[in-house]
NUKE-47225 format. One record per residue (C-alpha): residue in one letter; x, y, z. Coordinates in steps of 0.02 Angstrom, whole numbers, padded with zeros to 5 digits, always signed. Layout:
N
AXYZ/...
***
This chain:
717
X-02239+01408-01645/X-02336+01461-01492/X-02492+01471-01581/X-02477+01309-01665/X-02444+01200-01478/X-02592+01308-01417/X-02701+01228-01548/X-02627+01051-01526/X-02653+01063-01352/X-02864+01094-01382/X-02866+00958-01492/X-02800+00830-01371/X-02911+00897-01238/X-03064+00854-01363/X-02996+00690-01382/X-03022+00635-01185/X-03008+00473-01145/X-02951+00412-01321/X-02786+00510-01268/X-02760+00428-01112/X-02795+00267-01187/X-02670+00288-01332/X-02553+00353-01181/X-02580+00170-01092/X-02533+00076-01253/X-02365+00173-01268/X-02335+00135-01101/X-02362-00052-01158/X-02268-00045-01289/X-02113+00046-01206/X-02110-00068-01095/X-02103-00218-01216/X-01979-00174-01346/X-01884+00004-01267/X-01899-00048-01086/X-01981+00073-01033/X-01856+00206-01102/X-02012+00331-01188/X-02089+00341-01006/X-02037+00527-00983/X-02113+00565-01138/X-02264+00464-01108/X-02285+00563-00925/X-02256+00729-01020/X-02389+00710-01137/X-02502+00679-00971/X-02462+00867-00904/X-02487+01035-00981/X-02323+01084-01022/X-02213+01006-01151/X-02033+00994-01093/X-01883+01100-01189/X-01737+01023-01270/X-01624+01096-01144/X-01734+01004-01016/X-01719+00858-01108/X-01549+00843-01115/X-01519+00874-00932/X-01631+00730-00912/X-01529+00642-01042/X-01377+00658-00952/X-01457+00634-00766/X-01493+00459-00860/X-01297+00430-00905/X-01260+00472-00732/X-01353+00344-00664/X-01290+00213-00810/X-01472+00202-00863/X-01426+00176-01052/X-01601+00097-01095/X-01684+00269-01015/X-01554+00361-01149/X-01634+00252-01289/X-01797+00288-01264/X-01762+00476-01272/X-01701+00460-01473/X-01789+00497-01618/X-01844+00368-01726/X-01723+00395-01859/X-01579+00358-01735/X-01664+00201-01670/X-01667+00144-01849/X-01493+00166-01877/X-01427+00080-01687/X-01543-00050-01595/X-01571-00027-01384/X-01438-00188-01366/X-01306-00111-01463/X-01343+00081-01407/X-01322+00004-01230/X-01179-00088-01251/X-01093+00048-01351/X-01087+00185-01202/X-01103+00063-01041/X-00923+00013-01117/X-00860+00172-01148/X-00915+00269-01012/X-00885+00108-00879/X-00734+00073-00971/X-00671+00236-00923/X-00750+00242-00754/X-00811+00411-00803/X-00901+00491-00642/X-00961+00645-00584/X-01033+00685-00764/X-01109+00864-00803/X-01180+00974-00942/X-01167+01139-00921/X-01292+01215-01064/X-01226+01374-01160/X-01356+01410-01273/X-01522+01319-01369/X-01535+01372-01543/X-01673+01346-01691/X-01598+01360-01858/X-01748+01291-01934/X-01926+01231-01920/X-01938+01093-01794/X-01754+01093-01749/X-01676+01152-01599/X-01480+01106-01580/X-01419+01128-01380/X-01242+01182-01355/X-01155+01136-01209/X-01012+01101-01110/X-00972+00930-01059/X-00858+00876-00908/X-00821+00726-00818/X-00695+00605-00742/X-00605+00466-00781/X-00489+00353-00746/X-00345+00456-00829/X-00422+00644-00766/X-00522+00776-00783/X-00635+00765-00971/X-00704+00918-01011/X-00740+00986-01188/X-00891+01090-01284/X-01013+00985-01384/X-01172+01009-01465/X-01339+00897-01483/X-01489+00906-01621/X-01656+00880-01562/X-01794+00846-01673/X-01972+00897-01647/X-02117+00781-01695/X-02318+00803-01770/X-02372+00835-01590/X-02245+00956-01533/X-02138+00841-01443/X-01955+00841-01452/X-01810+00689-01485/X-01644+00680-01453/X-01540+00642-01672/X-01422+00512-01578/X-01250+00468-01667/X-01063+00445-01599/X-01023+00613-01581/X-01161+00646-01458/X-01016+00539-01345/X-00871+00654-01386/X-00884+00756-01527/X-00754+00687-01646/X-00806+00512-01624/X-00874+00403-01766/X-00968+00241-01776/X-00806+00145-01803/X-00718+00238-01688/X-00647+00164-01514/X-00608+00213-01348/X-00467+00134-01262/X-00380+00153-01116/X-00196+00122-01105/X-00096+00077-00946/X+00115+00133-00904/X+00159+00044-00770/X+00271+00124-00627/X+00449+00066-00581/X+00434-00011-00401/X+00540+00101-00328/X+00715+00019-00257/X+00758+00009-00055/X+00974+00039-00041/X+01070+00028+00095/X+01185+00174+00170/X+01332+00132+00044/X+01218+00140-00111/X+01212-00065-00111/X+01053-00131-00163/X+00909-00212-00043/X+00781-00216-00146/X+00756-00191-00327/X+00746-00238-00498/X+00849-00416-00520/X+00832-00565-00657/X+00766-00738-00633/X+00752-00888-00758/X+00598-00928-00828/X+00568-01100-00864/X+00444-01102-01032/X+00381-01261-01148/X+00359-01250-01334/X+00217-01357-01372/X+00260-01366-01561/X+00459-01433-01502/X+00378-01563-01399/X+00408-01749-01426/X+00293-01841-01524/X+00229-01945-01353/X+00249-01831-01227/X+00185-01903-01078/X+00359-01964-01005/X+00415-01787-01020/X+00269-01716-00946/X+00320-01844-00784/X+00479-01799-00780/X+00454-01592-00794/X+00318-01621-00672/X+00417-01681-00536/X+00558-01582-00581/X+00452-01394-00564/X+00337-01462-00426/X+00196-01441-00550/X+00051-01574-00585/X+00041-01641-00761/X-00131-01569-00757/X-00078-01396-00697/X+00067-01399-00840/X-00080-01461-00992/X-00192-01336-00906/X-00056-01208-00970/X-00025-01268-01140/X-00232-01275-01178/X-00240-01084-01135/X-00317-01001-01296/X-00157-00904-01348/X-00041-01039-01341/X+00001-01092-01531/X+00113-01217-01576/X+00277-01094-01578/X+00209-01013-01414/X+00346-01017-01271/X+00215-01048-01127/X+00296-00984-00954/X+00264-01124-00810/X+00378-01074-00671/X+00507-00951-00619/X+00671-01008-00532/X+00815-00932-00457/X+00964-00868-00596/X+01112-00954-00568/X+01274-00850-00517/X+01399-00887-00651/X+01533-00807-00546/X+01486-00902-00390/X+01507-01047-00486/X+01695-01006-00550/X+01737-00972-00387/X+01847-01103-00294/X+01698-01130-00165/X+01550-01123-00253/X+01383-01129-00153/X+01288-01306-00136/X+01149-01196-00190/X+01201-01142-00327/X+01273-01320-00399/X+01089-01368-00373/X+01018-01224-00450/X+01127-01265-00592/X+01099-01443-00588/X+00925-01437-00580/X+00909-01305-00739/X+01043-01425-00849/X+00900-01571-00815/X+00758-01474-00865/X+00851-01425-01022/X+00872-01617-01086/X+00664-01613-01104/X+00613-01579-01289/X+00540-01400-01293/X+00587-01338-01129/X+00684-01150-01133/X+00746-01051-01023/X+00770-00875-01024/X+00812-00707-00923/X+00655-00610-00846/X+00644-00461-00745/X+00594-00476-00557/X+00606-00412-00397/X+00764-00459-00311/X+00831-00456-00145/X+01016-00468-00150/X+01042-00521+00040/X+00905-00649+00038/X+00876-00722+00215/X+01008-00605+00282/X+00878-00469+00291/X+00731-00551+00247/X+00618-00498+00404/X+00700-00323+00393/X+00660-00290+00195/X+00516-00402+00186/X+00434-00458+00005/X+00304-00409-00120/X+00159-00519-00173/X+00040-00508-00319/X-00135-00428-00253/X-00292-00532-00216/X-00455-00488-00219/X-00460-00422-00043/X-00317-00293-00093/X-00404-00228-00217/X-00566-00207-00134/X-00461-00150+00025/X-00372-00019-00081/X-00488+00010-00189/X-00452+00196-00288/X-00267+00170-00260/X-00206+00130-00422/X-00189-00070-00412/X-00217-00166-00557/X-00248-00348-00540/X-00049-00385-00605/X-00003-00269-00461/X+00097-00296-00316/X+00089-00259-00123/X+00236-00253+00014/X+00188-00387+00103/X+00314-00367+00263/X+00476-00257+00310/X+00507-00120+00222/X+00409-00161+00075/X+00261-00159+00184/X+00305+00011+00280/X+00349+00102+00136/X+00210+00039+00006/X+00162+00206-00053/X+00325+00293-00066/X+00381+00119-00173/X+00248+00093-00266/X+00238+00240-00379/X+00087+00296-00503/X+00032+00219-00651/X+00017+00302-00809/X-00144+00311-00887/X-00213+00369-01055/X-00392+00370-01112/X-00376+00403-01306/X-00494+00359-01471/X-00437+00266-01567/X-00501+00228-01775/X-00536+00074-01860/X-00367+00064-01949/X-00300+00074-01752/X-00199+00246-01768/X-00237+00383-01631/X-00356+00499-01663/X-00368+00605-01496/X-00301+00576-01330/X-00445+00660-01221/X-00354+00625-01046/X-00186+00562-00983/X-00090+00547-00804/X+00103+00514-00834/X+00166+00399-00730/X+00276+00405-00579/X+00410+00283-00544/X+00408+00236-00334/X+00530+00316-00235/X+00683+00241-00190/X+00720+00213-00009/X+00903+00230+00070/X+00906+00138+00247/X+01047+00162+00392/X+01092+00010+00361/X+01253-00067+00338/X+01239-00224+00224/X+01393-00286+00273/X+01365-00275+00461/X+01201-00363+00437/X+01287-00502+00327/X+01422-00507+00480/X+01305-00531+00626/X+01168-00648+00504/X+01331-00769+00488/X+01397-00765+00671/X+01219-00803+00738/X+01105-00899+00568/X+01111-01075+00675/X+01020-00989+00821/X+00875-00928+00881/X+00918-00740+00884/X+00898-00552+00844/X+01010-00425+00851/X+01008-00223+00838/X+01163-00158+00794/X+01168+00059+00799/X+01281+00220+00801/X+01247+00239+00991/X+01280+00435+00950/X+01178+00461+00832/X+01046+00349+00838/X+01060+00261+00665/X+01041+00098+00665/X+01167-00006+00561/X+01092-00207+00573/X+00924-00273+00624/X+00965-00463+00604/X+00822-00589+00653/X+00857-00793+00644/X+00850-00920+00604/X+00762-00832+00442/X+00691-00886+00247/X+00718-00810+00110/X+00614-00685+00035/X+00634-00710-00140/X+00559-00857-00139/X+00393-00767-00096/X+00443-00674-00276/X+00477-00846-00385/X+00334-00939-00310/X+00351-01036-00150/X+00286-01207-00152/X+00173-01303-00051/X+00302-01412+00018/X+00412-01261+00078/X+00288-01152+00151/X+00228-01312+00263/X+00410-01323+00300/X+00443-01153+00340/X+00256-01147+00475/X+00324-01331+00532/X+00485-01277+00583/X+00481-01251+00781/X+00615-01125+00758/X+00503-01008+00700/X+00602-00935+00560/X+00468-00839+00501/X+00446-00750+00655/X+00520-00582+00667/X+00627-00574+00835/X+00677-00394+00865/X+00492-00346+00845/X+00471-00437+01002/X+00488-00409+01190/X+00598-00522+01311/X+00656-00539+01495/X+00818-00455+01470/X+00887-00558+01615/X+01053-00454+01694/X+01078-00318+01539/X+00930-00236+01638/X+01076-00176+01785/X+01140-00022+01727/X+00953+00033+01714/X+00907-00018+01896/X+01086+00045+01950/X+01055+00233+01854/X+00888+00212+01922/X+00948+00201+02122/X+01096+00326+02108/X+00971+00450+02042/X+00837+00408+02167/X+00979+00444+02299/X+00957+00267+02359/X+01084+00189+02303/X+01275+00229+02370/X+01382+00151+02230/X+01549+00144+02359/X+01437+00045+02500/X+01477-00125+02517/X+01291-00203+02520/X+01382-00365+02607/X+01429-00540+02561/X+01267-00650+02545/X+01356-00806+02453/X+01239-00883+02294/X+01077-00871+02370/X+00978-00725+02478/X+00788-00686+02522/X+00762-00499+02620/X+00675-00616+02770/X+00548-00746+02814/X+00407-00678+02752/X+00478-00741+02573/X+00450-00916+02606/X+00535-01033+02498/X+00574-00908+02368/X+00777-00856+02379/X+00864-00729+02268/X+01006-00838+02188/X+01173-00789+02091/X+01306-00888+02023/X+01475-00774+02085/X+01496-00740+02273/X+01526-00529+02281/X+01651-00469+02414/X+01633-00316+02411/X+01485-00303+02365/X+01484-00117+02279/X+01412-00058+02123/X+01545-00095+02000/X+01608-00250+02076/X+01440-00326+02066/X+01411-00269+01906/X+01574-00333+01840/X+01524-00509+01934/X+01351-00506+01872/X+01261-00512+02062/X+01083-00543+02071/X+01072-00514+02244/X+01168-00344+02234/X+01039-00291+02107/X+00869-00329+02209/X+00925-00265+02361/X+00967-00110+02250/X+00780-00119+02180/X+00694-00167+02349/X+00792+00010+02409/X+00738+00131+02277/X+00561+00068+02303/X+00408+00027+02215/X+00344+00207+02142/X+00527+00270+02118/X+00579+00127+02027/X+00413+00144+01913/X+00437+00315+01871/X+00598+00282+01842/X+00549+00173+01699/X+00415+00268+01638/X+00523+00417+01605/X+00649+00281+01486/X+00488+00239+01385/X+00427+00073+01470/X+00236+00051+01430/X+00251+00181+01277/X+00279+00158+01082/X+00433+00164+01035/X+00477+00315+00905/X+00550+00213+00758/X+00473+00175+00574/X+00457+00009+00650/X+00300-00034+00750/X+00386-00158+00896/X+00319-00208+01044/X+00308-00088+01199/X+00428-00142+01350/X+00354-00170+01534/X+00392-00214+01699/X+00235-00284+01769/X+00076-00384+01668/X-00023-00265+01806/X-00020-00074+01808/X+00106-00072+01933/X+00221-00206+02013/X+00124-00293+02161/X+00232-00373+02262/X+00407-00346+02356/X+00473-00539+02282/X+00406-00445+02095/X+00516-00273+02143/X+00670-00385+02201/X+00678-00496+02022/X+00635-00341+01918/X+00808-00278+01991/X+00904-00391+01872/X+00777-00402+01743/X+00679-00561+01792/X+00503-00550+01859/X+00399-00479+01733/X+00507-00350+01653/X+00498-00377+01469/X+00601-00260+01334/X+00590-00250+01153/X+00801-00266+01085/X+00772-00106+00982/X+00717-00012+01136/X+00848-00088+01262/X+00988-00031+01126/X+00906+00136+01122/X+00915+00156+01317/X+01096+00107+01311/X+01150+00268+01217/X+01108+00375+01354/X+01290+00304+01441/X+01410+00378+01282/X+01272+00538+01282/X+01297+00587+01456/X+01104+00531+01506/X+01016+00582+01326/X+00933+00436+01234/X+00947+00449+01056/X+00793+00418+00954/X+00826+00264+00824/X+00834+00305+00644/X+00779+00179+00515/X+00800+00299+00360/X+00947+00359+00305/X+00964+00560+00249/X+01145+00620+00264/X+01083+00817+00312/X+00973+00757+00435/X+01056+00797+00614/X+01029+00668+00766/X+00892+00684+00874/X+00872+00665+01060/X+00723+00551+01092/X+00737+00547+01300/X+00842+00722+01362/X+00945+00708+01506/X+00843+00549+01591/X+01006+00555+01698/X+01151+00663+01749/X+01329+00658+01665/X+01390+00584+01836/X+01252+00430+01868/X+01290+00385+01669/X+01477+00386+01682/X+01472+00305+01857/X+01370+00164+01768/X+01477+00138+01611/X+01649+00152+01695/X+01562-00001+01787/X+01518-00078+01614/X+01717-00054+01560/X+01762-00172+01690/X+01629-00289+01624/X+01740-00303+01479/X+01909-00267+01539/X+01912-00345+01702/X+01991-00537+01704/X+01812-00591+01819/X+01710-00498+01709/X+01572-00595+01637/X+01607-00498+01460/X+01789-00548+01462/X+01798-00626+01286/X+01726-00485+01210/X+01910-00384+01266/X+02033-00304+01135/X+02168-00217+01184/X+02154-00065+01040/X+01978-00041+01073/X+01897+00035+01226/X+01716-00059+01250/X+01592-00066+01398/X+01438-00191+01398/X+01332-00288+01496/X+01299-00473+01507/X+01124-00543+01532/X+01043-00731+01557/X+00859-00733+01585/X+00755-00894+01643/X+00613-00921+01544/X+00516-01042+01637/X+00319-01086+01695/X+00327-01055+01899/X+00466-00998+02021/X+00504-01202+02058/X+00505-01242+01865/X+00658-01325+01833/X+00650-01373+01639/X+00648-01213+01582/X+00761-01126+01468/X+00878-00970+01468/X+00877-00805+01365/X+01064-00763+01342/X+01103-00561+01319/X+01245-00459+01273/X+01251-00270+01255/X+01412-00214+01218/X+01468-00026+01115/X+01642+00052+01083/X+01649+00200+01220/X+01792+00294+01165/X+01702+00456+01079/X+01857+00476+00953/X+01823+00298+00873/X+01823+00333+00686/X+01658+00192+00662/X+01560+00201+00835/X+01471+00048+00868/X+01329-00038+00990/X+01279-00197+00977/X+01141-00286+01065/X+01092-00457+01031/X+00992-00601+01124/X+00995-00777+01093/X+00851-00895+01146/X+00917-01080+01233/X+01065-01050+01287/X+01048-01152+01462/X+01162-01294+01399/X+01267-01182+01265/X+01370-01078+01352/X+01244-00945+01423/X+01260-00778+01404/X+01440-00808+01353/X+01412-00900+01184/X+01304-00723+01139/X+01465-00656+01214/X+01585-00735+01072/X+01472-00721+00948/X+01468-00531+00965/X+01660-00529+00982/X+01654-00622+00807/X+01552-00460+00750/X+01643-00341+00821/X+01813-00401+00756/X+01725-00407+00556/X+01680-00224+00589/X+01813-00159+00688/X+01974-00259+00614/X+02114-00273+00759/X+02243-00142+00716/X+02425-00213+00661/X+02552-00207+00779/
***
């Protein structure tokens, strides 16, 4: 064989120029009718040597790497371009080897043999990924050599995978993964699989003239005629087709027995019992997400959403298909990847008559993983009802353990409308809404108004500057430190005589509380907030806004110091984080770090250690007890006899400038059982917005006593 190229090779170097000129017309016509696949062959002939098969096929496969498919074609014989033209060869493996997003392809050559004359069969090892796994498996490939010494690759189906034929398939099959399913601490369900009706038309049960029907289902679904016809002309549909159009709520049989049934529910019903008089209209059960409490925890739990575009290219490599969905908010959002599980996938051949032939790679699925929150479903369904007219949140949490119980937000939506389809004229209602229902409260930060004491009083007892048994002296309703103040006064609404630590805490005294400020000083009564987390992240699942006490780095002037006292100026605290800092009073000065996610071996955790001594935090809540228990005490209606409870009171202006009269009022109650033996320990913050001509700070007051009376049932006498 040597001999025999040697002599080939003299006789094209006698031919000169008539070589390079017949080397200039393949190029020609490779580029009109293989495009341009025979130009490595055409090159070759150019140079000395004359590449091996094994070289060949690396080049073959550097080609499929790249998706160069023409480049493939022009390295076959001419047998195998007889029996499969470029267009088909190229569309064959660009939709198998696309198909499967195969990448990272290799050959890893074993051996080259000759078993005859002019033949030379490579063996190899073929690997590569796809969309289901790892591929890898041994193969072989025939190469043919022609007159001049020049080998071709004898293309056919197995060259692909080896036990492929022409009729042969690849397809790739998709197991979808269970969302996984968000519970509550009791086992009750937040989020998880539920049923809807979907409302379908059978074309072929249509009336004869259907455009009054058409009218009538249009207005009924919120649907255009031409959106519902769009439907019905899809290429599937046939005449006994049931063609979906819109997914509503299921109607609650047993809410409808009851003796009260829900106006919702009647119109749910109502609504369905219409559509059913149109010819060809059925409805029928179909699986959906569900959340169970609705707009009871609809900014806590959130929704899902089918992806878009952006998803996919956002999170691209992640396992979304383009019928996937996405947490949108709430939990759904936080815990995306824990919910949303692994789809199966299975790349398999499959032959003409459409049974399997070989699976080559598969990924089972993995159903998401189910979530179990702290929360209580019926304390969140208790304080959604007491406060659903206002504008509100609430944090509701085992002040020993951190655990929070409720995180109620309102006025609020609900969320499973985002699963059936909101329309138009809903979503505009929900944005045009100045209550902002959509907005999610206790993410927020707010003056706290006077439930900011206790902190300024733990504050000055353990900067030594404030004696809790020295009567600061009566002032009356309104106080400034001394002329250089100007106009500006320091204003209350209960005259304090004596003016001590627990009586003006019990009375709610502004004044008490910025002289107490303007004492401990600027940098001590910084640091003093620094150390309870001001200006920091809170540690929670939750991201929520950081508290402050100044816009600046520090507060700037004495008038600032005197109103950040009893939480005016420009102290701002998110409810989650004010809640938090109220647990260091039953934990003898630890804060306890809020839990979101329930596990029942997983012990409490200290998030703030001994911010204060044992003495400054029972000093301060013995105070709060006669907030609750004292006939003046501003927390008064929040008193039960069986029940030991301290709390604080708050009412914050919200207003544009220190003479701003129109403004409104922030009303604040933190309130938690302090008896250590109580079998269901409970604290309860919660804040509701306008309250100036509602009551104040005592409607938040009642509201909470509501709560506390659902949870806590008054013992029989």
């Amino acid at each position: 064989m040597t001999g025999s190229r040697k002599r080939r090779t003299r006789r094209r170097g006698r031919r000169g120029g008539k070589g390079l000129i017949l080397a200039l017309v393949l190029i020609v016509l490779a580029g009109a009718g293989m495009g341009g696949a025979s130009y490595y062959y055409i090159q070759a002939r150019n140079q000395a040597a004359i590449p091996k098969p094994d070289e060949l096929f690396v080049r073959y496969v550097s080609f499929l790497s790249q998706g160069s498919y023409g480049e493939m074609y022009g390295m076959l014989d001419d047998q195998s371009r007889r029996e499969i033209s470029l267009e088909d060869f190229v569309s064959r493996n660009q939709n198998i080897y696309e198909g499967i997003e195969a990448a990272h392809i290799q050959a890893d050559i074993k051996s080259v043999e000759e078993p005859q004359e002019n033949i030379a069969v490579v063996n190899y090892q073929m690997s590569l990924d796809t969309v289901a796994g790892a591929v890898s498996f041994p193969n072989q490939v025939t190469f043919v050599r022609d007159e001049e010494g020049y080998y071709h690759m004898s293309w056919n189906d197995r060259v692909i995978f080896p036990e492929f034929s022409k009729t042969d398939k690849v397809r790739v099959y998709t197991e979808k993964a269970e969302r996984g399913e968000i519970y509550d601490r009791n086992g009750t369900l937040l989020a998880g699989r539920g049923a809807a009706s979907l409302v379908g038309l059978v074309p072929g049960k249509m009336s004869a003239e259907p455009g009054q029907d058409m009218e009538h289902l249009s207005s009924l679904l919120g649907i255009s005629t031409e959106g519902i016809e769009k439907k019905l002309g899809a290429k599937w549909v046939k005449g006994d087709s049931l063609v979906p159009l819109k997914t509503l709520k299921k109607v609650d049989e047993l809410n409808l027995k009851s003796g009260a049934p829900s106006e919702e529910n009647l119109q749910d019903r109502a609504l369905q019992d219409e559509l059913l008089t149109i010819p060809g209209i059925m409805i029928t059960d179909t699986p959906v997400r569900s959340y169970p409490l609705g707009e009871q925890a609809s900014h806590l739990i959130g929704y899902v959403q089918n992806v878009t575009a952006e998803d996919l290219e956002k999170h691209a490599g992640e396992g979304y298909l383009t019928d996937s969905v996405i947490g949108r908010s709430g939990m759904e959002a936080l815990f995306e990847n824990e919910l949303r599980g692994t789809n199966g996938c299975t790349v398999a051949i499959i032959r003409e008559d459409g049974s399997m032939n070989r699976v080559l790679a598969a990924i089972p699925k993995q159903d998401g993983r189910n979530i179990t929150l702290t929360i209580d479903s019926g304390l969140q369904s208790a304080i959604y009802q007491a406060f659903k007219e206002d504008k509100s949140c609430s944090v509701a949490m085992n002040p020993y353990t951190g655990e929070v119980l409720a995180l109620v937000s309102t006025p609020s939506y609900d969320n499973n409308d985002f699963i059936l389809g909101m329309s138009q004229e809903k979503w505009d209602a929900l944005n045009g809404d100045g209550r902002n229902p959509l907005l999610n409260r206790f993410r927020q930060r707010f003056a706290p108004g006077s439930s900011f004491k206790p902190i300024t009083g733990a504050i000055g007892l353990d900067a030594g500057t404030l004696d809790p048994d020295r009567d600061y002296g009566e002032e009356g309703l309104s106080w400034q430190k001394d002329e250089s103040w100007g106009n500006y006064h320091v204003t209350t609404l209960h005259n304090t005589n004596p003016a001590t630590l627990e009586h003006a805490m019990v009375l709610s005294d502004n004044i008490y509380f910025a002289k107490a400020a303007l004492e401990t000083g600027y940098d001590a009564f910084a640091s003093g907030l620094d150390r309870l987390g001001f200006n920091q992240d809170l540690p929670f699942e939750i991201a929520v806004a950081q508290s402050q006490y100044s816009n600046m780095e520090r507060i700037v002037t004495e008038i600032q110091l005197a109103d950040s006292g009893y939480g005016q100026g420009q102290v701002l605290v998110n409810p989650i984080h004010l809640a938090s800092l109220y647990t260091m009073f039953p934990n003898k000065g630890n804060v306890m770090k809020p839990r979101l996610v329930h596990d029942k071996d997983m012990e409490p955790e200290v998030w703030l250690p001994g911010v204060f001594t044992p003495e400054i935090t029972d000093r301060i809540e013995n105070a709060m007890k006669q907030v609750v228990s004292s006939p003046e005490g501003t927390g008064r209606a929040a008193y039960r006899e069986d029940l030991t409870l301290a709390g604080k009171t708050g009412t914050a202006e919200i207003k544009a400038s220190k003479t701003d009269t129109s403004g409104t009022e922030l009303g604040w109650f933190a309130v938690y059982t302090a008896d250590p033996g109580q079998p269901a320990p409970l604290l309860l913050v919660s804040m509701v917005e306008d309250v100036k001509h509602a009551g104040g700070s005592g409607l938040v007051v009642r509201k909470d006593k509501a709560v506390l009376d659902a949870w806590l049932p008054v013992a029989p006498q």
